[in-house]
N, C-alpha and C positions, 0 to 999 in steps of 0.2 A: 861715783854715783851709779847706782843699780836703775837705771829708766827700762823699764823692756817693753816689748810691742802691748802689754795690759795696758800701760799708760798713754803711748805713744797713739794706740787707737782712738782709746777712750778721749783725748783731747781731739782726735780728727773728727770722730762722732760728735761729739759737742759742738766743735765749728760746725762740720756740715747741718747739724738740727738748727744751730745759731741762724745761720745763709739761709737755710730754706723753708723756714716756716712761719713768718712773716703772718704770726695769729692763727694759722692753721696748722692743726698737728700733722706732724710728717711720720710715717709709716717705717718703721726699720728698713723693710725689704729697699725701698729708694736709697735710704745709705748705704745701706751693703753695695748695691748697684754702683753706685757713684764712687765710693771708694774702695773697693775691691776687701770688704771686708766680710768675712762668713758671716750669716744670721745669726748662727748659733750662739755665734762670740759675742756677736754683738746686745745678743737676749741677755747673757751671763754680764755682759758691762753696763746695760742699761738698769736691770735689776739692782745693783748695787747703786747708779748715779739715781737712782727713784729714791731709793732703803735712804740716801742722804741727802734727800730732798732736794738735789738740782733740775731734774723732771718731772714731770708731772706724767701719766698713761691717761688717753683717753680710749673707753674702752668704744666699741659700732662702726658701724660703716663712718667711713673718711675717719678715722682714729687713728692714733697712735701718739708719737711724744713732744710735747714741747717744753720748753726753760721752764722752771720754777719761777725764774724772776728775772728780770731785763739781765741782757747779755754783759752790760755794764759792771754787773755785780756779780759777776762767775769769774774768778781767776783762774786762773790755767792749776796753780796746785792744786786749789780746793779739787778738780775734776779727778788729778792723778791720786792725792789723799782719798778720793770716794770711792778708786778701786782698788784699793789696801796696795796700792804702791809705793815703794819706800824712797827716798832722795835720801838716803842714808850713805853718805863715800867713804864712813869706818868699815870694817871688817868685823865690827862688834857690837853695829847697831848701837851704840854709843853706851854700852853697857863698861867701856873700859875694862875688857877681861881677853883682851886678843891675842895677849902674851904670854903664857902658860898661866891664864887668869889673871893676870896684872897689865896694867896700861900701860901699850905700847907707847914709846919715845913718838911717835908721829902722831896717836891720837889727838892731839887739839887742833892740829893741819888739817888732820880728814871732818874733823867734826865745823871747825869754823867755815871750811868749804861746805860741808853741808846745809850749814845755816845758810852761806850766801843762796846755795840754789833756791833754796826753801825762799828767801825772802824776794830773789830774780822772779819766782813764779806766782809766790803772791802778789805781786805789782804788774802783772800783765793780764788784764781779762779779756774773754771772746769778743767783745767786742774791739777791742783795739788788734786783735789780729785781724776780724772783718775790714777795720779800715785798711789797715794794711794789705792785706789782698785786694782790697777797691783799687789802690792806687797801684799796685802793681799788673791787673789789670789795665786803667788809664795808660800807664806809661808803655804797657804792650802794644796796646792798640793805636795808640799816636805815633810808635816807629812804625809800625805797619802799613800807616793812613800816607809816611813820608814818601815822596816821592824819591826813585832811585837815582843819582845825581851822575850820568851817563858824560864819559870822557871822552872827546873826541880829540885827532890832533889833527893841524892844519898844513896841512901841505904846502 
């Protein structure tokens, strides 16, 4: 599987727009900030998650991007598919030509594993990773809250 930082951003941008905008559009420059992502990059990823209808741009003061449609209903491929990222694990893009133009003995390996990821990332959307950071959150802050359980010996 080819995932490179195009993809890997563009799902962290999506969560973080997911998390923080709560009916109000969030501004790039607060994502870039929050996750250590250049503007630039993030102008050239969000252009493309717009062009595929998962944003929406509001243009004026307090503007900027929010979901196209509840978080519920974005899977994590659809995000990586909107910025021409491939989960392709042949070597041939599945053209079956990787062998001196003939289908290599391992093409249906690389290609069935592709399917899986492809279908692993259709069945996870932004919102079910929001819960999951909720709870992992929760579960941070309640070892935190425990009291340190101090050993004494008695003489």
């Amino acid at each position: 599987m080819r995932l490179t930082t195009k993809g890997r951003y563009a799902v962290t941008a999506m969560l973080d727009l997911a998390i923080n905008s709560k009916n109000n559009p969030v501004n790039l420059n607060e994502i870039s900030e929050r996750q250590a992502i250049s503007l630039s990059y993030l102008e050239q990823l969000f252009s493309k998650l717009r062009r595929e209808q998962l944003v929406q741009s509001i243009r004026g003061p307090g503007g900027g991007y929010k979901l196209s449609r509840p978080c519920d209903e974005i899977s994590v491929a659809s995000v990586i598919n909107a910025v021409n990222e491939s989960m392709d694990a042949s070597r041939c893009e599945g053209r079956a030509n990787c062998h001196e133009g003939n289908q290599c003995i391992t093409h249906n390996l690389w290609m069935a594993l592709s399917d899986r990821i492809q279908s692993f990332l259709d069945n996870i959307t932004l919102g079910e990773l929001i819960l999951q950071n909720e709870q992992q959150a929760l579960e941070r802050a309640k070892r935190n809250r425990e009291p340190d359980i101090e050993l004494t010996t008695l003489n």
